[in-house]
N, C-alpha and C positions, 0 to 999 in steps of 0.2 A: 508398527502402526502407520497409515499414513491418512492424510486430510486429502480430500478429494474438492474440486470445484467445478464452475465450467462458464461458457461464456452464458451472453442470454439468447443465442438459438439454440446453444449443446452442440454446435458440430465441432467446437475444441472442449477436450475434458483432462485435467490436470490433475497429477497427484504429489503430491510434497510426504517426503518420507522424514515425517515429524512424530516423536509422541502424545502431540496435543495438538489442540488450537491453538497457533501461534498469538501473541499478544500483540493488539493493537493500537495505531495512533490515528492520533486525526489533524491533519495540517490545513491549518485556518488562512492558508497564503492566497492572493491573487491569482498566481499562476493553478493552482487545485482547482479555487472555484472557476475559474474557465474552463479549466480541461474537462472538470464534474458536472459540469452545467448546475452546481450544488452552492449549500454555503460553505462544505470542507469537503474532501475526501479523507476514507480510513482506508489507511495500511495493513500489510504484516509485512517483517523482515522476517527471511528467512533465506535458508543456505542455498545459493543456486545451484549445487548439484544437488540439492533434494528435489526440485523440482521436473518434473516427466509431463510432456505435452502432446497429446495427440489429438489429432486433427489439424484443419487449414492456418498454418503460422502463416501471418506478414509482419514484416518489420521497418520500426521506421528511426532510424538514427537525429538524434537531437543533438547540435552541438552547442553551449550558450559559451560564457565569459571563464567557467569555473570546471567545467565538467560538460561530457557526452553522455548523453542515456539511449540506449538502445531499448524501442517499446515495445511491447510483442500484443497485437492483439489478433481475433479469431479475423480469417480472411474470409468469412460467409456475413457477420453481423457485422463486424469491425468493435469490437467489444474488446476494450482493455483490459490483459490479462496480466503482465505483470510488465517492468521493466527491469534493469540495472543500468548501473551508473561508474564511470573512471571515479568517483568520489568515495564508493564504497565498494571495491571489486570482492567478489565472490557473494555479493548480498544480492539477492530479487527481491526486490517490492511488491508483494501481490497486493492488487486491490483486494479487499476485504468482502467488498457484495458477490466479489464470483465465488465464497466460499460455500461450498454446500450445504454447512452448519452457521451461517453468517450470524443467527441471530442468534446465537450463543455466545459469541466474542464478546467480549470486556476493554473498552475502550480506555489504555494504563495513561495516555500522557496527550497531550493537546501543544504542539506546534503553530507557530505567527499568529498567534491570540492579536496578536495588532490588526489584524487586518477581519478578525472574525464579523460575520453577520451582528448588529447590536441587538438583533432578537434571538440571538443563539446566547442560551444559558449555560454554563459550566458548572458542572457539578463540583461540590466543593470538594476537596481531598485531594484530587485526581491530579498531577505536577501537569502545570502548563508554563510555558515560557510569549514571551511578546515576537521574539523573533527565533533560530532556531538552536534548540537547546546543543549545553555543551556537550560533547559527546559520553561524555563518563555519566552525568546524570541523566540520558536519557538514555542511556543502557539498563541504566539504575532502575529508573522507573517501568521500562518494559518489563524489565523482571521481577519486581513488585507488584 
């Protein structure tokens, strides 16, 4: 099976050779809501060779304090399509809204709750952390 997405004009369309809708987060941090012009951005990890991209790639290398992310988004819209990062090699981040099926994703865990909108409600149940989770428990909870 694979999940298919695309930017928001369509002239890049992706497809991730996954048996489902990957499981997503949502990161409540500073750095998200600038990038999203939002109060969070939502994720999916998943395996960067799953990942198949056609159409106009541009890329743009990020280096901070901790880690490089190389972004990839569509070269006609400029529409974020996914990155990776030296912090998690072999993982792509897809954003979540260029999923074809977006509004079916289940939003498993909530990331830098410290920094969330204070009109953004959390639903209860859902594991959220203040800043970002340990790596074993937010493995946990994506696949919960």
């Amino acid at each position: 099976m694979t999940v298919t997405g695309q930017c928001r004009c369509g002239a890049c369309r992706y497809e991730i050779a996954v048996d489902a809708l990957p499981p997503v987060y949502a990161c409540h941090c500073h750095i998200c809501q600038r990038v999203s012009g939002s109060a969070f951005s939502v994720q999916a990890l998943v395996p960067e060779g799953a990942v198949t991209v056609s159409g106009p790639i541009v890329t743009r290398e990020i280096t901070t304090d901790d880690r490089t992310s190389v972004q990839r988004f569509c070269g006609e819209c400029l529409a974020r399509i996914y990155n990776t990062n030296t912090r998690g090699p072999g993982i792509a981040v897809v954003r979540a809204g260029t999923l074809d099926r977006s509004e079916e994703l289940v939003c498993k865990a909530h990331i830098f709750t410290a920094y969330k909108q204070a009109w953004v409600d959390l639903p209860e149940g859902v594991p959220q952390w203040p800043e970002m989770a340990p790596t074993e428990q937010f493995v946990a909870a994506l696949r919960g």
